[in-house]
C-alpha positions in Angstrom: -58.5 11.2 96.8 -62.2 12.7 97.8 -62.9 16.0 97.0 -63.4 17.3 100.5 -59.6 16.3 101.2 -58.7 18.3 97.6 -61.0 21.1 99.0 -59.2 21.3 102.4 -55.6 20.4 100.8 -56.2 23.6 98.5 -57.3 25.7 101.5 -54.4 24.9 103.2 -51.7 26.1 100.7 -53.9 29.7 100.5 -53.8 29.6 104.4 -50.0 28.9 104.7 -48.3 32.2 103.2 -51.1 34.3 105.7 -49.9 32.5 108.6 -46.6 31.7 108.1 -44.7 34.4 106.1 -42.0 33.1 103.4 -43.3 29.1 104.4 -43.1 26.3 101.8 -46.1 24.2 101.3 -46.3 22.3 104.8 -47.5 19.3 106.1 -49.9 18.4 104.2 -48.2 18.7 100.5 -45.5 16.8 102.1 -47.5 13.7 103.8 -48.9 12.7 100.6 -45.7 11.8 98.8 -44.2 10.7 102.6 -47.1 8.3 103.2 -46.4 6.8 99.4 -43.2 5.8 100.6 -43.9 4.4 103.8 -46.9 3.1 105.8 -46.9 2.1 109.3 -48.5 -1.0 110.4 -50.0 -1.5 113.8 -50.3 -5.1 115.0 -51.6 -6.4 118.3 -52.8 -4.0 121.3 -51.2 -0.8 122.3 -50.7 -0.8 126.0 -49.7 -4.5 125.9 -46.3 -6.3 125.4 -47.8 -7.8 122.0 -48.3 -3.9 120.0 -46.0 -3.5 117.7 -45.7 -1.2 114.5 -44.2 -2.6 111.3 -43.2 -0.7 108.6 -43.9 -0.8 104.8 -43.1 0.7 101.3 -44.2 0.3 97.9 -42.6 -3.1 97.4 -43.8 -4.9 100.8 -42.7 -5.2 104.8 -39.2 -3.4 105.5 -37.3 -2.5 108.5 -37.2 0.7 109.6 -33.4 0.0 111.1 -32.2 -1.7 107.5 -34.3 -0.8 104.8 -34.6 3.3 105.4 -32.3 5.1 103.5 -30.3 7.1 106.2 -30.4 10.0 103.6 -33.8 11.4 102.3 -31.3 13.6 100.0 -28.0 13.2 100.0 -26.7 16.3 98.5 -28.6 18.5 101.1 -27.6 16.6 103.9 -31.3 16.1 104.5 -31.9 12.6 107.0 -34.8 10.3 107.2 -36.0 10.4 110.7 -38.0 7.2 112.1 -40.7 8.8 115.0 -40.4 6.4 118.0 -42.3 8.8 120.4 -44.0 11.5 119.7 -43.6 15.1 122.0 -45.5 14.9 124.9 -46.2 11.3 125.3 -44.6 8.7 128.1 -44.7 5.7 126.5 -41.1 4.4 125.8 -41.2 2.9 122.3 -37.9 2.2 120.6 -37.0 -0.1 117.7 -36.7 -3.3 118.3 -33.3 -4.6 117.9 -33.7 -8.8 118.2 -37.1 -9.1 116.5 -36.9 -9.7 112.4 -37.7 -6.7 110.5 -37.4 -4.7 114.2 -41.2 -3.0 114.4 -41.2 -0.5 117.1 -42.1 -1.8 120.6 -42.9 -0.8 123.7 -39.6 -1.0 126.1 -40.9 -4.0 129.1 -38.4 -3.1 132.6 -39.1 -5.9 135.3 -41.8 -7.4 133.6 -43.6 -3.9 132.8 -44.6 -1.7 129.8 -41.8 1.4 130.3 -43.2 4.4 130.6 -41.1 7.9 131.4 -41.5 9.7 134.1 -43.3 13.6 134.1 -40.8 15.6 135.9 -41.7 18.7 137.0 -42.4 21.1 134.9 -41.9 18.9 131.7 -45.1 16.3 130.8 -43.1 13.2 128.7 -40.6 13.4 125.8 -40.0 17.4 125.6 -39.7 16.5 121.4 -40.0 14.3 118.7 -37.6 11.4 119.8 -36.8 9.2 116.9 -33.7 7.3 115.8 -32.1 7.8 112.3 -32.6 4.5 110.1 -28.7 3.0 109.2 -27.0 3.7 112.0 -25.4 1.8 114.8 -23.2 3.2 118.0 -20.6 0.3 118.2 -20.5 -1.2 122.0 -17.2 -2.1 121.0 -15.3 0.9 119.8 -14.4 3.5 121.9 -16.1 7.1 120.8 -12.8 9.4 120.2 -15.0 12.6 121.8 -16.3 11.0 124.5 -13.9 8.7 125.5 -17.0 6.0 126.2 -18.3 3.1 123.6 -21.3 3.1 122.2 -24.3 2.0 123.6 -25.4 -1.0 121.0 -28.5 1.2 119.3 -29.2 3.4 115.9 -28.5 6.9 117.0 -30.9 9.1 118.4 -32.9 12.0 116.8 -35.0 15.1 118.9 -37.6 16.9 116.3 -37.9 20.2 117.5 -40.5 21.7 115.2 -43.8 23.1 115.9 -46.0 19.6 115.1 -46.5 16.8 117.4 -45.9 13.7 114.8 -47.0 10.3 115.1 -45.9 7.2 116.4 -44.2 5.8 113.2 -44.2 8.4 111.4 -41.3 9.1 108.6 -39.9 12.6 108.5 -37.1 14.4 106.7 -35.1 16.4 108.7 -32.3 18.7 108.6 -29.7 18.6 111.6 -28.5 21.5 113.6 -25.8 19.8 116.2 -25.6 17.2 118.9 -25.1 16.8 122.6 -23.7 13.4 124.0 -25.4 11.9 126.9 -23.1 9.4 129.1 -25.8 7.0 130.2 -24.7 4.4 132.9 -21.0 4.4 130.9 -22.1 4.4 127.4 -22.2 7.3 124.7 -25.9 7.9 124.0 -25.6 10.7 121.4 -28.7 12.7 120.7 -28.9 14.5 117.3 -31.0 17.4 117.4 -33.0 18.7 114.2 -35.6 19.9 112.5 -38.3 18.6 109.9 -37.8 20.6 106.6 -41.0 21.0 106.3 -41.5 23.0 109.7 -42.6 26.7 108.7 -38.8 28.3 110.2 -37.0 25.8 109.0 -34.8 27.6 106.7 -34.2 29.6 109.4 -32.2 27.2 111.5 -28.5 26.7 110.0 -26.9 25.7 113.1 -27.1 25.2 116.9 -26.3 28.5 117.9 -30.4 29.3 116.0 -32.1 27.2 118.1 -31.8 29.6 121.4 -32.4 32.5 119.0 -35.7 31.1 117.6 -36.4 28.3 120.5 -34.6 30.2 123.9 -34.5 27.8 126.5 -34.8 24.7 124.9 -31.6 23.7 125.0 -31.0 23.9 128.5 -34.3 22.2 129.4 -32.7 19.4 126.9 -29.6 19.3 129.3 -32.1 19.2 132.3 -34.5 16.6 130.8 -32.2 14.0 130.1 -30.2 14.5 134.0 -33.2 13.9 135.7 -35.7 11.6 133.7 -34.4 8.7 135.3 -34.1 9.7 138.8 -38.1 8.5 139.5 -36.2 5.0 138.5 -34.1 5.3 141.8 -31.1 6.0 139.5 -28.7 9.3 140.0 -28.3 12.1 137.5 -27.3 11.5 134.1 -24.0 13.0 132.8 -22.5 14.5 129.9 -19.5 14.9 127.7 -18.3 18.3 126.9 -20.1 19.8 130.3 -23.4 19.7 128.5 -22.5 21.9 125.6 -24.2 21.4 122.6 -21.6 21.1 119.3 -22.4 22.4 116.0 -23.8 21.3 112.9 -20.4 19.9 111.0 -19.8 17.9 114.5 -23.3 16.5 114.2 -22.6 15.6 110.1 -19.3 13.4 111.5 -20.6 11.6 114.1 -23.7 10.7 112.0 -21.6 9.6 109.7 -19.0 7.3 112.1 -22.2 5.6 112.7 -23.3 4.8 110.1 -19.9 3.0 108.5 -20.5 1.1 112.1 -24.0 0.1 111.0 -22.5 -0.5 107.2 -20.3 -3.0 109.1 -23.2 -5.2 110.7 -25.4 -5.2 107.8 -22.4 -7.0 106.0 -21.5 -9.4 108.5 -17.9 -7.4 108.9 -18.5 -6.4 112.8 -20.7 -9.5 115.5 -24.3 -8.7 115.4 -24.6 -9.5 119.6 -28.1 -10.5 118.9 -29.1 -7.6 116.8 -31.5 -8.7 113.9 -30.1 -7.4 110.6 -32.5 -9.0 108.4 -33.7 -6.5 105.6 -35.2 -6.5 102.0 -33.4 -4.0 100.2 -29.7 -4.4 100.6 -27.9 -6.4 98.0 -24.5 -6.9 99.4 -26.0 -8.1 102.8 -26.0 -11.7 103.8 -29.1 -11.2 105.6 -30.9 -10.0 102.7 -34.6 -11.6 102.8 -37.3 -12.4 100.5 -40.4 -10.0 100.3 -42.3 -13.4 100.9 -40.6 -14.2 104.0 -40.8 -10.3 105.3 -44.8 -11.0 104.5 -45.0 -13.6 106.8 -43.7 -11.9 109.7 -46.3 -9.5 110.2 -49.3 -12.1 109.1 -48.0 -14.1 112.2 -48.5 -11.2 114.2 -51.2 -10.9 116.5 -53.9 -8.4 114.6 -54.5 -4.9 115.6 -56.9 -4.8 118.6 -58.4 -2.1 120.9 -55.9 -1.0 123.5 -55.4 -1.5 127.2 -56.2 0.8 129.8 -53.2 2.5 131.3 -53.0 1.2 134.8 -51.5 3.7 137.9 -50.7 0.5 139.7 -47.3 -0.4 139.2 -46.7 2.3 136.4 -43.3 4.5 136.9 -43.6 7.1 139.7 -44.8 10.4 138.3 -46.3 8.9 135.0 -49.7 10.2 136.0 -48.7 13.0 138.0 -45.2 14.8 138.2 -42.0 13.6 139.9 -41.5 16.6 142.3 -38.9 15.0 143.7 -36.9 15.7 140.0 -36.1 19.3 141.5 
């Protein structure tokens, strides 16, 4: 590492304690042992159907769905959290479920890049909108809360910490409850949490903290997801339980339904429907691959280039300006 990064490294653990009271060593301390353990890899250009982001560890290509531990400590309860889109952005990246080794893409609706809507007052994804790697809501099992089946991808995560993180990005969070979006028919659960590294973290036990230390988010949460599709020509979203948010312990179990679903697929014990489960790291799996072979997927990719102007023409209404019509 060069000296100037030691330099500002050290000036950064002086600084945290003055600015955040009673903080751990924050982002920084963590990102060097986070970026060790996994590297994101751009190929092709952003803004076009061919970008995509590939993952890596120490060993070689992985897939961020497969090969991620879903726990980044087990005895804490403390999850691995894949960044699809960072806060404030529009661009609708998700894992890719058909594509081998499932880099994150771009979402294409009618033959265009997907991009949310700004709906007035919120500009993009309101958090950190990730999914958490080994999980799977089953289309074909009925959710026992909601009384809906799942809607065929790994559940999703909203970061609610102070940084914006990046597209790709590998965080440790801890959870704090859930609330369970009915989208079009389908349970859509969204996990919300917190990176352990954010300076309140220890703060937040439960859902009840986030209005005490984040008032308001919640409900714009509620709001966010009712209305983000309504630009689209599509009605309101709905929820189970009215909207309210459930507690930690009813996050833990449905976290962990979904991921004996996902157990299921990666062993050939539940019908993939098209879902690419090969992986590199999981012994039991009959679609275990060889590093060579996980190699040679991203070398066939097109290389990284300079990206694409963001056209207004035939973008989503109210990417460039907000959807007043949302109110």
């Amino acid at each position: 590492m060069h000296t100037k990064s030691h330099v500002l490294i050290s000036c950064f653990k002086r600084l945290t304690p003055r600015l955040f009271p009673g903080a751990r060593c924050s982002y920084f301390c963590r990102k060097q042992s986070s970026l060790a353990m996994y590297q994101a890899v751009e190929r092709g250009s952003p803004n076009t159907t061919d970008y995509r982001i590939y993952f890596r560890n120490s060993s070689g290509p992985i897939s961020p769905l497969h090969d991620i531990p879903i726990y980044a400590d087990a005895s804490k309860k403390i999850y691995n959290m894949v960044v699809e889109i960072p806060r404030w952005t529009n661009a609708k990246m998700e894992i890719n479920l058909k594509e081998v080794l499932n880099p994150i893409k771009q979402d294409v609706k009618k033959g265009k890049l997907r991009f949310v809507a700004n709906c007035f007052p919120h500009h993009g994804y309101i958090w950190n909108y990730g999914a958490i790697p080994q999980t799977w809501e089953n289309p074909e099992v009925l959710d026992e809360s909601t009384g809906c089946k799942g809607d065929n991808d790994p559940i999703d995560i909203l970061e609610i910490g102070y940084r914006v993180a990046k597209r790709g990005e590998v965080l440790q969070v801890k959870v704090l409850g859930s609330v369970a979006l009915i989208d079009e028919g389908e349970t859509d659960w969204k996990i919300i949490a917190i990176d352990v590294n954010d300076p309140i973290a220890d703060e937040l036990k439960d859902i009840a903290d986030v209005e005490k230390h984040f008032p308001g988010l919640l409900k714009a949460t509620i709001e966010w997801f009712k209305i983000y599709k309504i630009p689209d020509g599509k009605p309101e979203n709905q929820f189970a339980f009215n909207g309210e948010a459930k507690n930690r312990e009813f996050a833990h179990h449905v976290i962990e339904d979904v991921h004996k679903y996902w157990a299921g697929l990666i062993k050939k014990e539940t019908e993939a429907g098209g879902i690419s489960c090969a992986n590199v790291t999981n012994a039991e799996s009959p679609f275990k691959i060889e590093q060579k072979d996980a190699e040679d997927v991203i070398a066939k990719s097109p290389q990284l280039g300079s990206p694409e102007p963001i056209e207004s023409v035939g973008m989503y209404k109210g990417v460039l300006g907000y959807c007043v019509t949302c109110k």
